[in-house]
N, C-alpha and C positions, 0 to 999 in steps of 0.2 A: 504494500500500500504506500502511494506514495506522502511524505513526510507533507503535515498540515501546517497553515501559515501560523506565523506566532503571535503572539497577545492574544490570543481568542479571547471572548468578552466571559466574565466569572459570572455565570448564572446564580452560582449559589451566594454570589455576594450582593446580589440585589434587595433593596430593601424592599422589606411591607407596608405596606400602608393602604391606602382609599384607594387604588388600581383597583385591587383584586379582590371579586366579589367570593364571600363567604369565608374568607379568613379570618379567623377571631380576633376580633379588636383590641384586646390585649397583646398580641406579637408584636402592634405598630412598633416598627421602626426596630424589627431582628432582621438580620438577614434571612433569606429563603434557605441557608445550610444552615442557619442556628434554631429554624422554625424546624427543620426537618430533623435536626437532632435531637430533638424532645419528645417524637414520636408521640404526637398528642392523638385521641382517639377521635373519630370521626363524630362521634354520637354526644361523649362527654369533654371532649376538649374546648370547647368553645366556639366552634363551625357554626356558623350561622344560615338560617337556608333561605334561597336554597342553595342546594352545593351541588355540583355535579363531582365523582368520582371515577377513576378509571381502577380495575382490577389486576394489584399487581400481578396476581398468580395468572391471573387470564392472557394478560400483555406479554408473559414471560413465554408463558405456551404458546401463544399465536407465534413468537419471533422464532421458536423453537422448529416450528412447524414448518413453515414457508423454509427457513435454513434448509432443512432435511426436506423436503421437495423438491427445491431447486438443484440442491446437490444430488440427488438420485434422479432427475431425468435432465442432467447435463446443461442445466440455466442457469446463467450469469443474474443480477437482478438488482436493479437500479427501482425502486419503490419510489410509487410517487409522493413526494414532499407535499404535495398542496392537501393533500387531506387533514395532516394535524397540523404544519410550519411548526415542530418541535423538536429545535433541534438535539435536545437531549433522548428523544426517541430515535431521530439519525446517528446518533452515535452507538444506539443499542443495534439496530440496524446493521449498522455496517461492524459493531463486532461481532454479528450474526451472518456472515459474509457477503452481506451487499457491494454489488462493486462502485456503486457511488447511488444517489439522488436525483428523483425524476424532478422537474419543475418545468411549468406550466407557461409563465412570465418572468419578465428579468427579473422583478424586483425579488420573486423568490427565489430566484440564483443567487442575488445581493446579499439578503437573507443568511444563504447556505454560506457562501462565500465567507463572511462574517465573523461565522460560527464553525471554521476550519473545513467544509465541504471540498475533498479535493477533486471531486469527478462528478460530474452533473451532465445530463442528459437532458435536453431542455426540446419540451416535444411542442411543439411551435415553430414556424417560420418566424423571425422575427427582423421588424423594416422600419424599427424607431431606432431613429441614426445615431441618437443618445445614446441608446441602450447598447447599441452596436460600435458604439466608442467607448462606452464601459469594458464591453467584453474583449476588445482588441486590450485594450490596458490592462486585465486580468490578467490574459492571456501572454503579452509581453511582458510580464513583472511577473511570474512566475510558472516558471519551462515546467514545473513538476503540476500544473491544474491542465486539467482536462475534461473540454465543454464540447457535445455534440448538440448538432443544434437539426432541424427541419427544416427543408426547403420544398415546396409543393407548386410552384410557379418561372416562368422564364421573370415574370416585371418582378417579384419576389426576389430574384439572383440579383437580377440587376439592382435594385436599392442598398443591397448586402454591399454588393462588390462596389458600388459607390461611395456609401457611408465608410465602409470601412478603407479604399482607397484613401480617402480624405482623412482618416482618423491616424495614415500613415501605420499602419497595421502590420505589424512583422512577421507575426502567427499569422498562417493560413486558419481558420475556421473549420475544424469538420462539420461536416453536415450529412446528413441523410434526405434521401426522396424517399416524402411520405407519400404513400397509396392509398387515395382513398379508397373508403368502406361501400362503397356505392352510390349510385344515385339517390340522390335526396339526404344522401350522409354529411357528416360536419365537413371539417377540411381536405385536405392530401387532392392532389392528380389523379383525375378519374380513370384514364386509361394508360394502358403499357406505355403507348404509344406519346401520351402527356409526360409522361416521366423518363422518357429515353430525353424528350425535349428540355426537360429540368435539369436530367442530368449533361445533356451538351452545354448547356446555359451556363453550369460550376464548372467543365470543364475549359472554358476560354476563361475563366478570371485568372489572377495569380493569389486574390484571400479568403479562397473557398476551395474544399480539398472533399470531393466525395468521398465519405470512406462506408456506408451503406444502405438500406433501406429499411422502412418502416413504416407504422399504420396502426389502428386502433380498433382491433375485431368488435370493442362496444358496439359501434356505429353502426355495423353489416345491419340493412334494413330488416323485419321482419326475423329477429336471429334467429335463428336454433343450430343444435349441432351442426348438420349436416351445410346450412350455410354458411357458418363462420368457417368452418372446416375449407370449405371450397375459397373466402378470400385470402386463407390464410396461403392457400396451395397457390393462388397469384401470388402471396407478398415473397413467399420461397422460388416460385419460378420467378421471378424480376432478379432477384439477387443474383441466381445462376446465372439468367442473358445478360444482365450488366456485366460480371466477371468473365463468359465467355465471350462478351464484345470489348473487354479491355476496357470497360469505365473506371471502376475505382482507378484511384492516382495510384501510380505506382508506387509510393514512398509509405503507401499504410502496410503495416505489417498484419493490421489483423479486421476483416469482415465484418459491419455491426448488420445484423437483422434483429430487428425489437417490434415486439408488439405484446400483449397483456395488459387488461387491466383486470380487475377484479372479480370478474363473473363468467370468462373462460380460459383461464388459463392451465385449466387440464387441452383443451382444443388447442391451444399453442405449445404446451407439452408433445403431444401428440405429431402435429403436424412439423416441428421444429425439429425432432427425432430420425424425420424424413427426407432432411435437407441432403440433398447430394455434396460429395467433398467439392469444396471450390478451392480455386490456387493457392488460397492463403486459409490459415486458420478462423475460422468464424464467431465472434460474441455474440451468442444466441441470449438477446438481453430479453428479459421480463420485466414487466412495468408495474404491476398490482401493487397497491399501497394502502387500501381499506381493511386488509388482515388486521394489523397492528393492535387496533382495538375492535374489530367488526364489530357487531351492532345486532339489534332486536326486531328486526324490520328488512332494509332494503335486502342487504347482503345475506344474512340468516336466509332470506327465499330465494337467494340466486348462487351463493356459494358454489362455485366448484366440487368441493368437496361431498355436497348431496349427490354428486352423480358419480362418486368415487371413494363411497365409506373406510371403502381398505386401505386409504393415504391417510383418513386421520379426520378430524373433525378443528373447525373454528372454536374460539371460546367467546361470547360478545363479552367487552370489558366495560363497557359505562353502565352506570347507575345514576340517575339525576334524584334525587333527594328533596323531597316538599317537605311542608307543614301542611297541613288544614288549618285552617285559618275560618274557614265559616262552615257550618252545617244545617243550613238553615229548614231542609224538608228531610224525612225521612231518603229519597228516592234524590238525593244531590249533594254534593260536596262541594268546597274550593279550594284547592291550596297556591301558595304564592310562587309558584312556575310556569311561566309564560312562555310567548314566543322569544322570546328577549336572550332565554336560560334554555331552550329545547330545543331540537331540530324538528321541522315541521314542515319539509317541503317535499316529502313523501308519503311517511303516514306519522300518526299521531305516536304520542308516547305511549309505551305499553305500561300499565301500571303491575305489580309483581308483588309486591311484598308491604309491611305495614310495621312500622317498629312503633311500638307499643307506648306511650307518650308517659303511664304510669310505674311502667315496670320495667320500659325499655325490652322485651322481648319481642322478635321479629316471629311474623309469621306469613301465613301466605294472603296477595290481596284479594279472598274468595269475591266474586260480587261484588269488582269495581270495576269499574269503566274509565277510560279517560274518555269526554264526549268531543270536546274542544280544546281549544286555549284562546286568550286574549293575551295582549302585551305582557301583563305580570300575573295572570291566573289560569290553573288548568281546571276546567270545568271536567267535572267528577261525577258521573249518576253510578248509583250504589242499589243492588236489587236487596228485596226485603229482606231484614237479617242481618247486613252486610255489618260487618265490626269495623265502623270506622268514626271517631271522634276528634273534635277539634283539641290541637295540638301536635294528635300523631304524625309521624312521621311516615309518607307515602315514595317509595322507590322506584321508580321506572325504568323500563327501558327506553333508551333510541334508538331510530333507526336515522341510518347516514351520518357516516361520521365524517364526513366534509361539512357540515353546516353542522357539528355536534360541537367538535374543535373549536371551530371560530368564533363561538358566545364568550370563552372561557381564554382570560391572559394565563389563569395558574391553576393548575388541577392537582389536586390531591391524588398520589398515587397510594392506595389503598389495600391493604392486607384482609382475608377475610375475616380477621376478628377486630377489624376496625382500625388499627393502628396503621397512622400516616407515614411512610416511609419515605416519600421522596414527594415532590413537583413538578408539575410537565409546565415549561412555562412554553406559550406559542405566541407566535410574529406575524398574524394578520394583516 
């Protein structure tokens, strides 16, 4: 791995205060590693809700997991950063063997950068000349970072090789042609034949350096197996006719084909297995980044792993954490968990469990609903029966941990007997 830049910024010396929602008002003004060395308890330490928590034991297994998949069906794995922006999770990551960080946009490269990121994959075209004079200065100020970037256009090359022209650019740029997913799909060149033209486009510059191709099986319209399977057998024949027509520059030593995100990458396992030897050694990169902490909703029903029990199972790691706070009808609740504190651009939160407000014992939440949410309330209907009183504390799940992440600057990483062990701090 190569050596990270120096000074990285000391997470654990930042201080607490009115930033960060649900930290006990008594730490104001500890450090985040002198909050995390008192191991205070979630429930009795002083947490104020709501709180959202992440599951050590859960987080450990999911890194676990993906690790031993990737190493047994032969994948490199670049996880994409945008889901949490934590970079103390990137570091768990890549002692997990990622070979570097997917990012989205520059500023989450910046981000990475930052925070000693030395290999970044950055799965966009990017044609903001700023941005593209940042990354020539990265890139010239240190021979040891390594940035692959998307290109899916000829007018796309040309801004590249302009901006960075003028930015006086000493590093050529790798880049990859993304392949689009198909018609009516997000980005990448729709046809072979778009992407032979992308890739002549990098090949007349001097600050762009093909060194693979790439694409986002999400997109494939209509998915299912048997059609991702089929884009994916395009995105591995482009790689071959590029390499049998001599596109990659000569001077790469090693092949990227990447695709993966989170909901097939047993179909990229599979199909990447398949790739014929080409001239040079191949980085069969993987992209998925929602493992980490998966979730109660989106991924829980699309996982990979439901179609491939005998690789192992996901663990979801978040728990968002209410009060009731009003109970006003037998057949309704409220507690103060909103859209503010939950993801809610899929489905609702699951509600799971009920810690007991008198005796502190958790039990199951038989007969609750979550119905809604407003800004700072999740509306609660409870069938008859249902044990639920103002004060207790109500657990949920979410689902999607891209918009789960980004409510929260500091998360409690959480033991299952409650005890706080660490901090996920993230960079929205």
């Amino acid at each position: 791995m190569p050596p990270r830049p120096p000074k990285l910024p000391d997470l654990a010396g930042e201080r607490v205060d009115h930033r960060f929602k649900a930290l006990p008002p008594d730490a104001e003004g500890l450090t985040v590693g002198e909050l995390a060395a008192q191991r205070r308890n979630l429930f009795t330490g002083g947490f104020t809700t709501p709180v959202l928590a992440l599951s050590a034991e859960s987080v450990a297994h999911n890194l676990r997991l993906l690790e031993t998949y990737t190493e047994r069906h032969g994948l490199a794995f670049a996880p994409h950063g945008k889901t949490s922006m934590a970079p103390r999770l990137f570091d768990l990551q890549i002692a997990h063997g990622a070979w570097g960080i997917t990012a989205a946009v520059p500023h989450q490269a910046r981000v990475y950068r930052a925070h000693g990121i030395a290999r970044i994959f950055l799965a966009n075209e990017v044609v903001d000349p700023v941005a593209l004079r940042w990354i020539a200065a990265e890139l010239d100020a240190d021979p040891d970072f390594q940035l692959v970037c998307y290109v899916d256009s000829v007018r796309g090359v040309e801004l590249m090789d302009q901006a960075l022209t003028e930015a006086g650019a000493r590093r050529a740029v790798d880049v990859v042609v993304e392949l689009g997913a198909g018609d009516g799909a997000r980005t990448g060149a729709r046809t072979e034949d778009d992407c032979a033209a992308v890739a002549d486009a990098v090949a007349a510059t001097r600050t762009l350096r093909l060194v693979g191709v790439a694409g986002y099986e999400g997109e494939v319209p209509e998915a299912d197996p048997e059609r991702v399977r089929a884009w994916l057998r395009r995105l591995t024949a482009l790689a071959a006719g590029f390499d049998k027509a001599g596109r990659f520059d000569a001077s790469v030593e090693e092949i990227v084909v990447s695709a993966g995100g989170s909901s097939w990458f047993d179909a990229v396992a599979d199909v990447f297995a398949d790739l014929p030897a080409l001239s040079r050694p191949v980085l069969k990169l993987l992209r998925s980044g929602a493992y980490v902490s998966h979730d109660d909703g989106q991924y829980r029903e699309k996982t990979p792993f439901n179609r491939i029990p005998e690789e192992g199972a996901l663990q979801p790691a978040f728990r968002l954490w209410s009060q009731v706070v009003s109970r006003p009808t037998g057949a309704q609740a409220f507690t103060n968990a909103g859209k503010r504190d939950a993801a809610h651009d899929v489905h609702l939160p699951e509600a799971q469990v009920v810690r007991d407000a008198r005796t502190g014992a958790i039990r199951p939440a038989d007969g609750i609903t979550v119905t809604g949410l407003s800004d700072q309330h999740a509306w609660v209907g409870t069938d008859e029966g249902a044990d639920l009183e103002v004060g207790d504390w109500l657990g949920m799940g979410l689902s999607h941990p891209c918009t789960s992440f980004d409510k929260w600057q500091l998360i409690p990483l959480v033991e299952a007997d409650g005890t706080v062990v660490d901090y996920i701090r993230t960079f929205f």
